[in-house]
C-alpha positions in Angstrom: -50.4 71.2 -54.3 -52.3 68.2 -54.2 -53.7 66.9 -51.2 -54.5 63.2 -52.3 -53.6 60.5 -49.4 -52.1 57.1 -50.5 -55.5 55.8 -48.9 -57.5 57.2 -51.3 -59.2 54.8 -54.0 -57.6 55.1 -57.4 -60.7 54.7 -59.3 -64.4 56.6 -58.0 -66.2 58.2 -60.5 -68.4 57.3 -63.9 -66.5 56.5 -66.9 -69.1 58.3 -69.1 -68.8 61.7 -67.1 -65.2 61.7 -67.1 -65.2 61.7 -70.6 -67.4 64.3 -71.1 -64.8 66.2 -69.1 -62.0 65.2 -71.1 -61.0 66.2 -74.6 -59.5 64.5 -77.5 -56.6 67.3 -76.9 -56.0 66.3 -73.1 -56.5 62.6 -73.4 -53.3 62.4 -76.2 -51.5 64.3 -73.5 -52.8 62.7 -70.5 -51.5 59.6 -72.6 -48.6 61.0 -73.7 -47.6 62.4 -70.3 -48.8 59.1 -68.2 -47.3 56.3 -70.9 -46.7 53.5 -68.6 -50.0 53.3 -67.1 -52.2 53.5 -70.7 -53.9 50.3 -71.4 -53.5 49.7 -75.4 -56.0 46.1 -75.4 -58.9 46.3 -77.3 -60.8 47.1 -73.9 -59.5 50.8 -73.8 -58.8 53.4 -71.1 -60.0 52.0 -67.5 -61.0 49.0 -69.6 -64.6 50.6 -71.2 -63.8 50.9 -74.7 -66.2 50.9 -77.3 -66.3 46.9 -78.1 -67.1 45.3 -81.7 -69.9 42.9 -81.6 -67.7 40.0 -82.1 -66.0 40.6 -78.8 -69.3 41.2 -76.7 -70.5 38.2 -77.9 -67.4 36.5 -76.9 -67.8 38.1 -73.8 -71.6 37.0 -73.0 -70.4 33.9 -74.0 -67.4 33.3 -71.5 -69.5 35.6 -68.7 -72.5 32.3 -68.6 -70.0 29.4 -69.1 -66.4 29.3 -68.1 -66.3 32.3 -65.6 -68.8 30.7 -63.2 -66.6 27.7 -63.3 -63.5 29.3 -62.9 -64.5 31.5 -59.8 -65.4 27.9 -58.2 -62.4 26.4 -59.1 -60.1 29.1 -57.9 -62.3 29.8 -54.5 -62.6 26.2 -53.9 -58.6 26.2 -54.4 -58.3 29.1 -52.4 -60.2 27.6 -49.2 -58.2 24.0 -49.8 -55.0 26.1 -49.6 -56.1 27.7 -46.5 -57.3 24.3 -44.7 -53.7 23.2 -45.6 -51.9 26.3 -44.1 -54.6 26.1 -40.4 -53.8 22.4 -40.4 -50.0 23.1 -40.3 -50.3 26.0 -37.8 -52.1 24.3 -35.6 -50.5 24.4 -32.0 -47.8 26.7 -33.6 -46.7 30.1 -32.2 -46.6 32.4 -35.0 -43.2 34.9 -35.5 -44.1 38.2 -33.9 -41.3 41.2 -34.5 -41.8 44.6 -34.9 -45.6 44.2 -35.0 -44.9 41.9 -37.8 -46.6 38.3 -37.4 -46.2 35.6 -39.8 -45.2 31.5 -39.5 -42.6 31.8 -42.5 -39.8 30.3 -40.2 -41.8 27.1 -39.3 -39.6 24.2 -39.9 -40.1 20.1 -40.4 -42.9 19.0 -42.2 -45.0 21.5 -41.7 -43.3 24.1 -43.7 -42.7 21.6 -46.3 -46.4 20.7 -46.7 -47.3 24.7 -46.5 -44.5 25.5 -49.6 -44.9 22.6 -52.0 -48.7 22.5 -52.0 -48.5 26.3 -51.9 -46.3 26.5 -54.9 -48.6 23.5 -56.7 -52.2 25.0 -55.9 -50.7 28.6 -57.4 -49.9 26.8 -60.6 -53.2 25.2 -60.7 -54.9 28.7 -59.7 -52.9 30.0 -63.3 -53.6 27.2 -64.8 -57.6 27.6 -63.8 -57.2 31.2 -64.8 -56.0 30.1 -68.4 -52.2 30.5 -67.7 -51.5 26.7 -69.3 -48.2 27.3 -70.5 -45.6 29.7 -68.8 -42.2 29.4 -70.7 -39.2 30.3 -68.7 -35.7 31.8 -70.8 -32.6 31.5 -68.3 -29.9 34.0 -69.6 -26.4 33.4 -69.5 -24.5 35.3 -66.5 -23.6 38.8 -66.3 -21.0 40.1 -69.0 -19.2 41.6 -66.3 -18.5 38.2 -64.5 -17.8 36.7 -68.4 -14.9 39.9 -68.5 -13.3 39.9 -65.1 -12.6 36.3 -64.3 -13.6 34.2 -67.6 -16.8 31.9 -68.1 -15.8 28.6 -66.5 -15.4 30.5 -63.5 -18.5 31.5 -62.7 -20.1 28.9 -60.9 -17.5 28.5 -58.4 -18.0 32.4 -57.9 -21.8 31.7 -57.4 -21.2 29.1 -55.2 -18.9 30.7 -52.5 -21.3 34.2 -52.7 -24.3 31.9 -52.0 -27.4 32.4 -52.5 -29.5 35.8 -53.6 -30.8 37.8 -51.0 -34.0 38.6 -52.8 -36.2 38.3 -55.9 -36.3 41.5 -57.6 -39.6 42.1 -60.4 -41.0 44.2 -62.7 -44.6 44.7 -61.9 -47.7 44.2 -64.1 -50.5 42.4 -61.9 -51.5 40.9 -59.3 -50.5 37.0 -61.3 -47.3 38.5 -60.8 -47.7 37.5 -57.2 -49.0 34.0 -58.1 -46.5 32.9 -60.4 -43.5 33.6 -57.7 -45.8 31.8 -55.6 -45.2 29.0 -58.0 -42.1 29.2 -58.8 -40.3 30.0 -55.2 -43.0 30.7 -52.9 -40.9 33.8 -51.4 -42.2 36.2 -49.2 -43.9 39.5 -50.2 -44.2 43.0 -48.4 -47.9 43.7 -48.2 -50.4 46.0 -46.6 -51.4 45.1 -43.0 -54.9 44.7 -44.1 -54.1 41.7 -46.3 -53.1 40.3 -42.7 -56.6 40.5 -41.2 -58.5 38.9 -44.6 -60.5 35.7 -44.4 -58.4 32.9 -45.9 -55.8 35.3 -47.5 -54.6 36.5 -44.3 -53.4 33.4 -42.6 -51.9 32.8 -46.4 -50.2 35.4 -46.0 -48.5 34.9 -42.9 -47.6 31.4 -43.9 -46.0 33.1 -46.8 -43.5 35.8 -44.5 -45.3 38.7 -45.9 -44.0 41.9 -44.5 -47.0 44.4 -43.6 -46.4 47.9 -44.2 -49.0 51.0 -43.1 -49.2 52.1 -46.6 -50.9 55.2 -45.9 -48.6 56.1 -42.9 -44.8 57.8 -43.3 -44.0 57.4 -40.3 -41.4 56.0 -38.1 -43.9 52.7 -39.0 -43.0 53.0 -42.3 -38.8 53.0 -41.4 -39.2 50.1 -39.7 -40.9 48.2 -42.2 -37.6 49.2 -44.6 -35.6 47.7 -41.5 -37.3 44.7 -41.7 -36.8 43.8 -44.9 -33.0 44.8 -44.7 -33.5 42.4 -42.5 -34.6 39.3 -44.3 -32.3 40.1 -46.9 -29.2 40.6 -45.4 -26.5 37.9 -45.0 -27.4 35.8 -41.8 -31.2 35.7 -43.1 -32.0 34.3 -46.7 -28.5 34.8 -48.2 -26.8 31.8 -46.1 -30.1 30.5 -44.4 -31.7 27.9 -47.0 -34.3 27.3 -44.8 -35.3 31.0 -44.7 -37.8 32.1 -47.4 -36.4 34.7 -50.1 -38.0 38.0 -50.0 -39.7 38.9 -53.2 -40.0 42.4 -53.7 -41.2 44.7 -57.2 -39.4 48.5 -56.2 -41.2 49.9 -58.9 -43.8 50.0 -56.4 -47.0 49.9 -58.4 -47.5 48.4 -61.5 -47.7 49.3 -65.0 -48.7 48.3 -68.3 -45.6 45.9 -68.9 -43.8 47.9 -71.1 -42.2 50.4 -69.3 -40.0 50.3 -65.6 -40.3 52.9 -63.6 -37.7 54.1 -61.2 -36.7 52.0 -58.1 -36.7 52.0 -54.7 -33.4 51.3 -52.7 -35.1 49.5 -49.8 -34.2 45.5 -52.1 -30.8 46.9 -52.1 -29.8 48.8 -49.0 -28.3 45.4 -47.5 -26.0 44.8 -50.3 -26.8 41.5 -50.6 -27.2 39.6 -54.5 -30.3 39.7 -55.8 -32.2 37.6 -58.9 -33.5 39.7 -61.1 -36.8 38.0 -62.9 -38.8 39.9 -65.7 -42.2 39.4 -66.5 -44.1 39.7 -69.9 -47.9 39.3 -70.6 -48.1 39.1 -74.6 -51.9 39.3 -75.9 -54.0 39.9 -78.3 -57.3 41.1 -77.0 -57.5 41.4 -73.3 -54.2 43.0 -71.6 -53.5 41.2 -67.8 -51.6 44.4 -66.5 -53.1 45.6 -63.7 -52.9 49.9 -64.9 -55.8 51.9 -65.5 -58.8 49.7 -64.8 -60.6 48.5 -61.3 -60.1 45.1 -60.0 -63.5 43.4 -60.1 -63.8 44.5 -64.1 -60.1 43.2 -64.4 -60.8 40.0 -62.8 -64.4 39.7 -64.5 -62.3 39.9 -68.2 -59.5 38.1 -67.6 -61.7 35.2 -66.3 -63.2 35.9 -69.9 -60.3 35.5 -71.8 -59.9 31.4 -72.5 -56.3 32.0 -73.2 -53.9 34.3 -71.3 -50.4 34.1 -71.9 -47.0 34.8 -69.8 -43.5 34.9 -70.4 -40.7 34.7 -68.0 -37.2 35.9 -68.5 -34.8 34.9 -65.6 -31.5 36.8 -65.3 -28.1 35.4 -63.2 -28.1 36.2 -59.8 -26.8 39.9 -59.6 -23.4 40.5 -57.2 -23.1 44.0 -56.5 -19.7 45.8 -56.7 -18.1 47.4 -53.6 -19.3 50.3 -55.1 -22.8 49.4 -55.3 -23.2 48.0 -51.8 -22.0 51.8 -50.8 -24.5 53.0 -53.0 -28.1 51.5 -52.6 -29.1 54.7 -55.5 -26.3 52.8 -57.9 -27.1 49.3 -57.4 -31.0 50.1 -57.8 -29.9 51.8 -61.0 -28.1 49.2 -62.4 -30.1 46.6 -61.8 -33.2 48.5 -63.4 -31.0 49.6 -66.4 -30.2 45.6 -66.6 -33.4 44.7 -66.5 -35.0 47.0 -69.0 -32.3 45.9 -71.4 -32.8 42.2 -70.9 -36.6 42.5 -71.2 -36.9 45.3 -73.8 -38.6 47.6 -71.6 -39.0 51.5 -71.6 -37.0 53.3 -68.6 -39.6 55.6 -68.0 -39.1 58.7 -65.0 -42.7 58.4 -63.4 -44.2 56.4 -60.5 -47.3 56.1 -58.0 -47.8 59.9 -57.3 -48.2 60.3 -61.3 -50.2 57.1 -61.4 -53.0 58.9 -58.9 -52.8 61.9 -61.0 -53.6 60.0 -64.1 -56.3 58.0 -63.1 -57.9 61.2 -61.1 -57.6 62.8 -64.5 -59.5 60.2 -66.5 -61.6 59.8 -63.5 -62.9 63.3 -64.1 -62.0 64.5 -61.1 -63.5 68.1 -60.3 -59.7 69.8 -60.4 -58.7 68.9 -63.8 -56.3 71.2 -64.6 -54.3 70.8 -61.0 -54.0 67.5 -61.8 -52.5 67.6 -65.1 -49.5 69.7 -64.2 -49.0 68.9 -60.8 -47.5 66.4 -58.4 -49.4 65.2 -54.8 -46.7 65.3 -52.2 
């Protein structure tokens, strides 16, 4: 067995010697085997392809002129945003629960100043990031709902079940994050370091975020799952309008937008609806899914691109059966199988412990063989 830790950096050694290591025979497998997480942009595996001229000119190009202004733009955003959120905490006693600290709850007018110039300053960060236009398709409501008690009655239906209890998301990248900021400024689940980050951490806690010990499994961890049941159950965002919704992606890691992995129960162990939202990235050159490549080159290119595109398909808020409220497994299910239909995405079988094995693999990490054909616990 493997003894990788989910501390342990997804992406360490040279490009070049890892694919030295790695032959034409086990990189259609390791592809094959590892589908969700292959980039397919003209950048290549871990985002090092070989490039045609034309696009490293491009790339010199962008690198000397609009990447140096957008890093200002978006840090001097970044640091306006935080002024806004210590202006509105000031003299405020945060939320403290379960080791959990955040100002989420904050009424009056400081939580309105902290959610609408949130949710404004994310669009501009997209927008500075080359995310000008985000189109947004609203599907019609559930079949089931359409078959059981006709269309016209619906909306009375939605109206007396209330509000959802969460955002549910297929996840591609971190401008995941920043478009829900944009769009409902929700609250996230996080790791605790995010919490103790210059600027980003008191965002963050103005936000709701729950912070989770990723590396630990521990009786830590439970609680975090409790805590989120929490938020989402009845007397917290489902009747609360006041209360921010929790945003949550189960897949739990992200891919390369074309596939969902499996699900995790902890969005639907309360029972409560939920608003399932899917999430596209067409392109042509550079892919924004955050899979197989490290996070300074991914920023450095997408900062490169001058266009990046993103598509947003919003389904009807999601009422469980009885059924599914007794089975979180079910109403995960259902909801993914909903979503990969609506979206046209592949159901694939995989998640974060093959994710580490694939990106050891092209890594060229020393066991090679291990890491093909086995699973870290």
């Amino acid at each position: 067995m493997m003894a990788l830790k989910d501390n342990r950096p997804l992406l360490k050694s040279d490009f070049n010697s890892a694919s030295a290591l790695i032959s034409s025979e086990n990189m259609e497998e390791l592809e094959k085997k590892f589908a969700a997480y292959v980039r397919n942009d003209v950048y290549g595996t871990m985002g090092r392809g070989e490039l045609p001229l034309q696009e490293k000119v491009l790339l010199g190009f962008a690198i000397l002129t609009i990447v140096p202004i957008r890093l200002i733009l978006a840090i001097t955003i970044l640091v306006v945003y935080y002024l806004i959120c210590r202006l509105c905490t000031l003299f405020s006693v945060p939320n403290r629960v379960d080791e959990q600290e955040d100002f989420a709850h904050m009424g009056g007018w400081r939580r309105n100043v902290i959610v609408h110039s949130g949710r404004f300053l994310s669009r501009v960060m997209l927008f500075t990031f080359g995310f000008y236009r985000i189109p947004v398709t609203y599907r019609t409501p559930l079949e089931k709902f359409d078959n059981e008690i006709g269309q016209n009655e619906t909306k009375d239906l939605s109206e007396e079940l209330g509000r959802p209890g969460a955002i549910i998301s297929n996840h591609v990248s971190y401008i995941d994050i920043l478009y829900h900021m944009s769009s409902s400024f929700p609250s996230f689940v996080a790791k605790r370091s995010v919490g103790r980050l210059p600027l980003v951490g008191l965002i963050s806690k103005c936000l709701g975020c729950v912070f989770v010990r990723r590396e630990s499994k521990s009786s830590d961890f439970r609680g975090v799952s409790a805590i989120v049941t929490e938020r989402v159950r009845v007397k917290e965002a489902h009747q609360n309008k006041d209360a921010p919704l929790m945003m949550l992606f189960p897949e739990g890691t992200t891919t390369n937008g074309g596939y969902l992995l499996p699900f995790k129960t902890g969005a639907f162990l309360s029972g409560a609806p939920v608003l399932p939202v899917i999430l596209r990235y067409p392109y042509e050159r550079f892919s924004p899914a955050w899979d197989s490549i490290s996070g300074v080159r991914h920023v450095i290119l997408l900062l490169c691109q001058f266009v990046n595109h993103i598509e947003v398909i919003k389904l009807p808020v999601y009422y469980p059966s009885q059924q599914e409220k007794d089975d979180p497994k079910l109403y995960a299910n259902n909801v993914k199988k909903l979503m990969a239909s609506e979206g046209n995405l592949i159901l694939s079988d995989i998640g974060l412990p093959e994710k580490r094995i694939y990106h050891a693999a092209i890594n060229g990490n020393n066991s090679l063989p291990t890491v093909l054909h086995q699973k870290d616990e």
